[in-house]
C-alpha positions as CSV (number, residue, x, y, z in Angstrom):
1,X,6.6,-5.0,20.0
2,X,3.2,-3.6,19.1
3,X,2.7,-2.9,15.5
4,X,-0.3,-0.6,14.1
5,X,-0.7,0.5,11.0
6,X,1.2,3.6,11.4
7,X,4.1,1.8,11.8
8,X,4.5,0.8,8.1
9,X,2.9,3.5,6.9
10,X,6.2,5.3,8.1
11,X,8.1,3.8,5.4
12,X,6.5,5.3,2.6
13,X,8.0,8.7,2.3
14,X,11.4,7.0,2.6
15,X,10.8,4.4,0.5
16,X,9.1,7.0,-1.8
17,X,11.8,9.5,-2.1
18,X,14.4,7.0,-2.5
19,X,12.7,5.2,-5.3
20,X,12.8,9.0,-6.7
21,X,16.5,9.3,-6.4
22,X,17.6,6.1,-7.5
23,X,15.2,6.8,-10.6
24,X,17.0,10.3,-11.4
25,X,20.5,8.6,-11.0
26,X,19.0,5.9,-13.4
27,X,18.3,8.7,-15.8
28,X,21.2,10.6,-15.8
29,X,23.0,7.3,-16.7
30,X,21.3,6.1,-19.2
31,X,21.6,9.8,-21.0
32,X,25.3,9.2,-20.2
33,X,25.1,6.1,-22.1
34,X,23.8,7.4,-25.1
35,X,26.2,10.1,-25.4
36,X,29.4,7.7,-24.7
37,X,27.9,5.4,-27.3
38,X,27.8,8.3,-30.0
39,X,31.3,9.6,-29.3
40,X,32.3,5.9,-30.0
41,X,30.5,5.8,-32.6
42,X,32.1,8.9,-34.3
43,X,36.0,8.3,-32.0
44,X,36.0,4.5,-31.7
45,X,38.2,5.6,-28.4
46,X,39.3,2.6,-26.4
47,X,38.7,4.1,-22.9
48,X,35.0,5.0,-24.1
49,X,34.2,1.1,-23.7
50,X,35.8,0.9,-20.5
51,X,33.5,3.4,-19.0
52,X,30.7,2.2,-20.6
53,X,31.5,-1.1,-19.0
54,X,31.2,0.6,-15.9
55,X,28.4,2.2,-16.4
56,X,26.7,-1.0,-17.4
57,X,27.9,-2.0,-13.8
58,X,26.3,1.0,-12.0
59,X,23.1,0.7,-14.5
60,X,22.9,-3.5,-12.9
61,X,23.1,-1.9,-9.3
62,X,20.2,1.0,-9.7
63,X,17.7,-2.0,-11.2
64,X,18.6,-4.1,-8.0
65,X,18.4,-1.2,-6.2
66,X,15.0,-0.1,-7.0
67,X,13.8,-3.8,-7.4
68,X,14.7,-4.0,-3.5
69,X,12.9,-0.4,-2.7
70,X,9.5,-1.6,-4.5
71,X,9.8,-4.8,-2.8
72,X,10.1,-3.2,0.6
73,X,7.4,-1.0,-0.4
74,X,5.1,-4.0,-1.7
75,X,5.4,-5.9,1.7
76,X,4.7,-2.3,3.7
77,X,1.3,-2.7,2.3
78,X,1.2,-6.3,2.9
79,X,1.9,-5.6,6.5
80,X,-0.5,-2.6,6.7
81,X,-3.3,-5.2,4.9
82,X,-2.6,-7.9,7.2
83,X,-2.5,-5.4,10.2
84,X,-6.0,-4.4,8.9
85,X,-7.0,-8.3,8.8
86,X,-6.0,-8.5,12.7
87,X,-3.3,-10.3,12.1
88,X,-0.6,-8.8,13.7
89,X,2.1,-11.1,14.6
90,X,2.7,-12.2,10.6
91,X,2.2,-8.5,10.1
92,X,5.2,-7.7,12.0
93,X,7.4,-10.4,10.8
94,X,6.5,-9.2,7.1
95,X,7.6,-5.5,8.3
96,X,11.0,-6.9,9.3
97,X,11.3,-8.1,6.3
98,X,10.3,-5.1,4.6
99,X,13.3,-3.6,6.6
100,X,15.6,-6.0,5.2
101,X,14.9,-5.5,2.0
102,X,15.1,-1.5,2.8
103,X,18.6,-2.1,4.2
104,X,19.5,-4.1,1.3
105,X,18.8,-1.4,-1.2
106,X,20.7,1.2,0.6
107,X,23.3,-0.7,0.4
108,X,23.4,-1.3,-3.1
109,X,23.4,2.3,-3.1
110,X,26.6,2.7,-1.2
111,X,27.9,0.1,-3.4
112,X,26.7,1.9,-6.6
113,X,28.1,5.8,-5.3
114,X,31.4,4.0,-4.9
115,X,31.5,3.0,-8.2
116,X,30.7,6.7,-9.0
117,X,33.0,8.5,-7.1
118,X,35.5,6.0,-8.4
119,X,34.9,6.7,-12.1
120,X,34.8,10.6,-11.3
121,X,38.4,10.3,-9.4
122,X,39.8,8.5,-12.6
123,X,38.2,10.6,-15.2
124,X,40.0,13.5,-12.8
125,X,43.1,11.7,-12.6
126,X,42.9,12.0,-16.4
127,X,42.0,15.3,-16.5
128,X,45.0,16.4,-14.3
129,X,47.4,14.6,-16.6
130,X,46.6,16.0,-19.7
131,X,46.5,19.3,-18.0
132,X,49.9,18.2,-16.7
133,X,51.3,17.2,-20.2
134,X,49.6,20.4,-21.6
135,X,51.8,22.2,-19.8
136,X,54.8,20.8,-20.1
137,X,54.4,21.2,-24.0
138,X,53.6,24.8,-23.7
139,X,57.4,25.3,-22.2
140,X,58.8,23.2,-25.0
141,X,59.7,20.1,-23.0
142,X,58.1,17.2,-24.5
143,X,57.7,17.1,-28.0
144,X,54.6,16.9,-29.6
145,X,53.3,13.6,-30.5
C-alpha cells in the first residue's frame, strides 16, 4: 500500500469532530453530576447514588474514549512527520496503529451509549410506574401511602 501524506491527514476531521462529541457528552455529564449531587444533598434519595454510580461509569469511558481519539490523532502526525522524513514503511505501520486506536475509541463509544440508553430506559421504566400508580390512586384503588 502506498501511503502519502494525504492519507493521515484524512483522519483529522474525524478524529476532530469526534473528540468534539465525546467532549459535549463529557460536559453534559458532568453538569448531570452536579445537579444529582445537590438533589442528594437536599433528598439524600437512595436511587440518586445508584445513578451517580453510573454516571461515574459513563464519565471512566468518555476519558478512555478521548484518551484513545488524541492518541490516534498524536500518531496521525507521527505518520505524517515520518512520511515527511521519507520514511514510509514505519509510517504506515504507525497509521495502522493510529487506526486501532480510532477503532478502539469508537468502541468505547458504543459501550458508553449503551450505558446511556440503558439508564434512559430505566429512568422511563420509572417514569411509567409512577404514572401507573398515579393513576390508579386517582380512581381510589390503592391507598395512599
Amino acid at each position: 500500500m502506498d501511503i502519502t501524506l494525504t492519507t493521515p491527514a484524512l483522519l483529522f476531521p474525524t478524529v476532530s469532530l469526534l473528540l468534539l462529541a465525546y467532549t459535549n457528552r463529557f460536559l453534559a455529564l458532568a453538569a448531570l453530576i452536579r445537579d444529582l449531587r445537590a438533589r442528594y444533598t437536599a433528598t439524600r434519595e437512595e436511587h440518586i447514588i445508584h445513578q451517580i454510580a453510573n454516571l461515574r461509569r459513563r464519565v471512566l469511558l468518555i476519558r478512555d474514549m478521548q484518551g484513545q481519539g488524541i492518541a490516534s490523532l498524536l500518531l496521525c502526525v507521527v505518520c505524517m512527520f515520518l512520511l515527511f522524513l521519507g520514511y514510509p514503511v514505519p509510517a504506515t505501520y504507525v497509521f495502522g496503529a493510529s487506526l486501532i486506536l480510532l477503532m478502539i475509541s469508537l468502541g468505547y463509544s458504543i459501550a458508553e451509549i449503551r450505558m446511556s440508553v440503558g439508564a434512559l430506559d430505566l429512568a422511563l421504566r420509572d417514569l411509567e410506574h409512577d404514572e401507573i400508580v398515579g393513576e390508579t390512586r386517582k380512581r381510589g384503588k390503592v391507598p395512599k401511602a
